[in-house]
ROMI-494028 format. One line per 10 residues: number of its first residue (from 1); their letters; for each residue z, x, y of C-alpha. Coordinates in Angstrom, 1 decimal, padded with zeros to 4 digits. Each point is the difference from the previous one (the first is absolute). Example, Ala and Ser with C-alpha at 12.3 -4.5 7.8 and 13.67 -1.06 7.14 Angstrom:
2
1) as) 007.8 012.3 -004.5; -000.7 001.4 003.4
***
This chain:
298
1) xxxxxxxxxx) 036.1 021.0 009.3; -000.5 -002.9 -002.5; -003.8 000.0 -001.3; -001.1 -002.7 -002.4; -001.8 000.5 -003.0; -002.4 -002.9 001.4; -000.6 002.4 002.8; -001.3 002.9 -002.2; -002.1 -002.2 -002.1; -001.7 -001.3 003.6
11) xxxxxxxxxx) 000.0 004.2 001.1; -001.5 000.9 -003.7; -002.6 -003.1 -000.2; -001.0 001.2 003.7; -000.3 003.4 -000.6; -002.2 -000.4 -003.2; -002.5 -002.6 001.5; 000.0 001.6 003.3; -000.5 -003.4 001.2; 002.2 -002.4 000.9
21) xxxxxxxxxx) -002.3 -002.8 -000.4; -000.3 001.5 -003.8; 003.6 000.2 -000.2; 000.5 -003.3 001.0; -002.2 -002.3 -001.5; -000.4 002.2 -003.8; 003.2 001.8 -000.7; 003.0 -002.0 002.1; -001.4 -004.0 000.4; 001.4 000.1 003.4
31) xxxxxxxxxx) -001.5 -000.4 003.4; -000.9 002.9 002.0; 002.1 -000.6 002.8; 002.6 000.0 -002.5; -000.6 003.5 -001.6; -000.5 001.3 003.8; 003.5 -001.5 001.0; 001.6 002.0 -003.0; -001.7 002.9 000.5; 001.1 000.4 003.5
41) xxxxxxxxxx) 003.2 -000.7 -000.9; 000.4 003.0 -002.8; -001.6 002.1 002.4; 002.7 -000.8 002.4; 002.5 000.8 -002.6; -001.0 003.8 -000.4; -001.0 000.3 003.6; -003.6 001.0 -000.3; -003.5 -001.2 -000.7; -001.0 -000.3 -003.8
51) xxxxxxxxxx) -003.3 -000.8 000.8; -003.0 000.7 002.4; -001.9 -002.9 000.9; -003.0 -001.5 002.4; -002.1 -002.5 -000.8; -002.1 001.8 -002.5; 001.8 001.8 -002.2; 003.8 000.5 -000.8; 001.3 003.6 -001.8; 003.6 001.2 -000.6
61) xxxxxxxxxx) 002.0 002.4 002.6; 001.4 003.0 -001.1; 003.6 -002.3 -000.4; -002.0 -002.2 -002.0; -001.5 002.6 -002.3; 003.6 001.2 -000.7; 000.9 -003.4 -000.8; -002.1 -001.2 -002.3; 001.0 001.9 -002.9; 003.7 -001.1 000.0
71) xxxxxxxxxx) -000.9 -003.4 000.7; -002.1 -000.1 -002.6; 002.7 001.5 -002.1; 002.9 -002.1 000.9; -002.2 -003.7 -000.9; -000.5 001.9 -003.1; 003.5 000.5 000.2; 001.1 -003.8 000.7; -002.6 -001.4 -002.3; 001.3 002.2 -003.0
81) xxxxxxxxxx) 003.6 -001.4 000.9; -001.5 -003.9 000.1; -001.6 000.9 -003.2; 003.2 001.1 -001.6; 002.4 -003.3 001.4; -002.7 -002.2 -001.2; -000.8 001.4 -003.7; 004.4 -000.1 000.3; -000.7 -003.5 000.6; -002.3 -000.8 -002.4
91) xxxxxxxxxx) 002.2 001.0 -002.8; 002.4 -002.9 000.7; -003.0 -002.7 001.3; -001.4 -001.7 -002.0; -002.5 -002.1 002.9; -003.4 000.9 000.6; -001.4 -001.5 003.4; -003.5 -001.0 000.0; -001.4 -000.2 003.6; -003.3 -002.2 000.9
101) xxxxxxxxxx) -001.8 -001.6 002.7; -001.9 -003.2 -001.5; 001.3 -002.0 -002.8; -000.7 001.7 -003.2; -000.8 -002.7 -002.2; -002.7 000.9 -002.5; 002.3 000.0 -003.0; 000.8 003.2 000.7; 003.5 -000.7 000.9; 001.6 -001.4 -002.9
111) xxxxxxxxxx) -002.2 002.5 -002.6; 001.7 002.8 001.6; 003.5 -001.7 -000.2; -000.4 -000.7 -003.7; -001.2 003.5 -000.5; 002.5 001.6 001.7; 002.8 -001.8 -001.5; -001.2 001.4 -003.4; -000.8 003.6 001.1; 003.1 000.6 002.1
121) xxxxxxxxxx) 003.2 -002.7 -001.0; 002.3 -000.8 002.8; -002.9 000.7 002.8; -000.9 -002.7 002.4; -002.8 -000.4 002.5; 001.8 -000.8 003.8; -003.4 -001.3 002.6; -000.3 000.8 003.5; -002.4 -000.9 002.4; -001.2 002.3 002.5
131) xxxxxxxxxx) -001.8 -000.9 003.3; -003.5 001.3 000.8; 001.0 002.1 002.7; 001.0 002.3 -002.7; -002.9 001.7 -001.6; 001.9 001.4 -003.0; 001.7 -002.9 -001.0; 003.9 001.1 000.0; -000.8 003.1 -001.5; 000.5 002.5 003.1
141) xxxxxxxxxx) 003.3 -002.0 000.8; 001.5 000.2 -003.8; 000.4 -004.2 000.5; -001.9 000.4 -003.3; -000.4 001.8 -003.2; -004.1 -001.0 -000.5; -002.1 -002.0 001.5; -002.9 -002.4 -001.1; -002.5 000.8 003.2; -003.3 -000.5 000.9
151) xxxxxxxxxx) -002.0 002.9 000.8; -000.6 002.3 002.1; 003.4 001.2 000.7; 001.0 003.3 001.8; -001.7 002.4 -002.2; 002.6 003.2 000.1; 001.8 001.7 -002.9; 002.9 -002.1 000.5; -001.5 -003.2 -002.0; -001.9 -000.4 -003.2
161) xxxxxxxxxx) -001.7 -002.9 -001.0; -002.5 -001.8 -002.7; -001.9 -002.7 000.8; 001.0 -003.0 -002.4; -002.4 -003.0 001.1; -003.5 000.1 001.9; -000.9 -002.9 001.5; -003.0 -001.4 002.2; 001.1 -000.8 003.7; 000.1 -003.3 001.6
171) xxxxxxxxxx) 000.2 -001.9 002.9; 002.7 -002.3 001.2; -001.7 -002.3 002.7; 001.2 -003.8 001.7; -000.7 -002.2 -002.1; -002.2 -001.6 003.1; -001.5 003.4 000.4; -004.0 -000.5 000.2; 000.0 002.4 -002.8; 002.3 -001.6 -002.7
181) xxxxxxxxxx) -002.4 -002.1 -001.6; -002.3 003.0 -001.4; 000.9 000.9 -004.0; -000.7 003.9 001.5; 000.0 001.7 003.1; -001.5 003.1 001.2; 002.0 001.9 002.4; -002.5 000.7 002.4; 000.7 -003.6 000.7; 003.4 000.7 000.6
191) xxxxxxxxxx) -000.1 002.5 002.2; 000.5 -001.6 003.5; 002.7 -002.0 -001.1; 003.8 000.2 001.2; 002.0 001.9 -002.6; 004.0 -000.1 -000.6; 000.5 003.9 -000.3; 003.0 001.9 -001.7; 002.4 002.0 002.5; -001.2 003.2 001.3
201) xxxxxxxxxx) 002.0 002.1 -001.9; -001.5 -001.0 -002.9; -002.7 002.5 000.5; -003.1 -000.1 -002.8; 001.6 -003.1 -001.5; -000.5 -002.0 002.9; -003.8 001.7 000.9; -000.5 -000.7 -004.0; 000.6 -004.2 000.4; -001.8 000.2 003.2
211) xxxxxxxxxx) -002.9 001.0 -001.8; -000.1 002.4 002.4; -001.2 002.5 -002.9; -003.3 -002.0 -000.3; -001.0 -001.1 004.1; -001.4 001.9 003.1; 002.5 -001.2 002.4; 003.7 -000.7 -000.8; 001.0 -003.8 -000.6; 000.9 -002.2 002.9
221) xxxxxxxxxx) 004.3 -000.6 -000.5; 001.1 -003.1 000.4; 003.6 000.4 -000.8; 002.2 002.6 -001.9; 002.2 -000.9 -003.2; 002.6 001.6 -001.9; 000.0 -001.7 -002.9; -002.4 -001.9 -002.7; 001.9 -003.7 000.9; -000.5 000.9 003.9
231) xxxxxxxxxx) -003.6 000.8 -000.5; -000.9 -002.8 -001.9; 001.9 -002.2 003.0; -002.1 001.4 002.7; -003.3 -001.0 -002.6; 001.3 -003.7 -000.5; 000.7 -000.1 003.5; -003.9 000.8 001.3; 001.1 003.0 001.5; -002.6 002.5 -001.9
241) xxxxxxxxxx) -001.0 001.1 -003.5; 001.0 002.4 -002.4; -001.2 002.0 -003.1; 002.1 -000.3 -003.4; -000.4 001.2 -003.4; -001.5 -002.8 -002.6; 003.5 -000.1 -001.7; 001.7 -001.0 003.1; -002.0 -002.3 000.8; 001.2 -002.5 -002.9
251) xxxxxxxxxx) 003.7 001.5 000.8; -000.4 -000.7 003.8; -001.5 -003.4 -000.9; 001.0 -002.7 002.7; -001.3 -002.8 002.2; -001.8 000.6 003.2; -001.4 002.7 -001.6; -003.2 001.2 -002.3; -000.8 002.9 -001.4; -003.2 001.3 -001.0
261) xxxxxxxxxx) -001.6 003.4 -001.7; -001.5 002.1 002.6; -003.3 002.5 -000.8; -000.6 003.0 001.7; 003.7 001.5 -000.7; 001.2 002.6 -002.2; 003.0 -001.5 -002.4; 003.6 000.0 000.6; 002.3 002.5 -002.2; 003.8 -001.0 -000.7
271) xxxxxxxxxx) 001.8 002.9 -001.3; 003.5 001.3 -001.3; 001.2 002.5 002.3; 002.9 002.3 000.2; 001.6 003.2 001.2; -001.6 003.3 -001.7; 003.3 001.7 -000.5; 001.7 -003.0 -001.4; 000.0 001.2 -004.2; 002.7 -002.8 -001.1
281) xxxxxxxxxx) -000.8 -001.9 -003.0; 000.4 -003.7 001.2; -002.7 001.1 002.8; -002.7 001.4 -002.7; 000.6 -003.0 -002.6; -000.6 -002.6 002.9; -003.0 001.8 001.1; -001.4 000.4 -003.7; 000.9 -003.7 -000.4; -001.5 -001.4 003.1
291) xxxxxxxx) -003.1 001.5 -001.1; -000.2 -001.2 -003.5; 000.7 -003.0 000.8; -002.6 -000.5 003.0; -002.5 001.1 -003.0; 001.2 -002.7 -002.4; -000.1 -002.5 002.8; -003.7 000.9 000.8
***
């Protein structure tokens, strides 16, 4: 009987939330179909019911109880022997891989080359763009070494993060929307319209440039993008609206489209982020750099 480590994480996320709606959507970024599917299947695998479940509540079997130790102890396990092939690695690389989501831009980029250049010889910085269906920008994957993110991300103990940049949030509207000629506009008065929405599994990132943190009712969903250049697309195109932070706005700049400062919102944070039990040098330098250098910029 072949049992993926996948699996156990699904089994242990499950049998900690005791909820697979919890499971799903906060710990594993997958749908709940999804998480059911595999569950059934390892359950199938040892012959026997891990869980208890009606439409209330779910608790763990007797099986599962006597499972979720060793689970537990064998991701420990596999994550300890990841650690170990990629600190082997890291002696011989010489590449860290900066994930992100939106264009950087605000100077930052080349402050942090230049600095890291003089702190750490030899280094370079390798970019990689990460869609918005994944809410922790690379990081869960290991596509990347850090990530510059906007916030919130998933908040376990797997990621740490400091916020580097606050900005005020903005709107993105046609520029033939009946709005685009105010200087300023509240978002009460944007509450009705059509928005472009972030994928699903993007979770409090998506609710966050919804505005969803600051209406009554959820936004109306126009469309669904994955990325920054798709979203801004679906704008141009009349299709709906969108919030942005005030950098992006000058970053995002194009025709067909006007942005304007929006009361009424809470600002934007962008932050460095990066995995907790990551210690290498090259990661703290390029988090101490990105920060000192977002402070200089400002």
């Amino acid at each position: 009987m072949d049992v993926h480590v996948r699996d156990l994480r699904y089994f242990v996320a499950v049998a900690e939330e005791l909820s697979f709606t919890r499971a799903a959507s906060d710990r594993l970024f997958v749908s709940q179909p999804t998480l059911s599917k595999q569950i059934r299947q390892l359950e199938l695998s040892f012959r026997t019911a891990l869980f208890e479940r009606d439409r209330r509540t779910v608790t763990l079997t007797t099986a599962g109880k006597a499972l979720l130790p060793h689970a537990r102890q064998l991701i420990e396990q596999w994550e300890g022997a990841q650690r170990a092939v990629v600190d082997a690695v890291a002696t011989q690389d010489t590449t860290l891989t900066v994930g992100f989501q939106t264009s950087i831009g605000r100077g930052l980029i080349p402050a942090v080359t230049a600095t890291m250049e003089k702190l750490l010889p030899g280094w370079r910085l390798q970019f990689h763009q990460i869609t918005w269906a994944d809410p922790t920008v690379g990081l869960t994957s290991s596509d990347v070494d850090v990530a510059i993110a906007w916030l919130p991300i998933p908040t376990s103990g797997d990621f740490s993060q400091k916020v580097i940049t606050r900005e005020d949030r903005w709107v993105a509207l046609p520029t033939n929307h009946h709005l685009a000629n105010r200087p300023v506009i509240s978002f009460e008065d944007l509450a009705d319209e059509p928005f472009i929405a972030l994928p699903t599994t993007a979770g409090a990132l998506r609710e966050f440039w919804l505005g969803n943190d600051r209406r009554r009712t959820p936004a109306r969903i126009a469309a669904t993008a994955k990325t920054a250049d798709e979203t801004f697309e679906a704008v141009a195109s009349g299709l709906g609206i969108v919030l942005l932070s005030a950098g992006n706005a000058e970053i995002y700049k194009r025709e067909n489209v006007t942005c304007r400062p929006v009361t009424g919102l809470s600002p934007s944070e962008l932050a460095v982020v990066w995995r907790t039990r990551d210690h290498r040098e090259a990661v703290r330098v390029f988090i101490d750099a990105c920060c000192l250098c977002m402070t200089a910029c400002s």
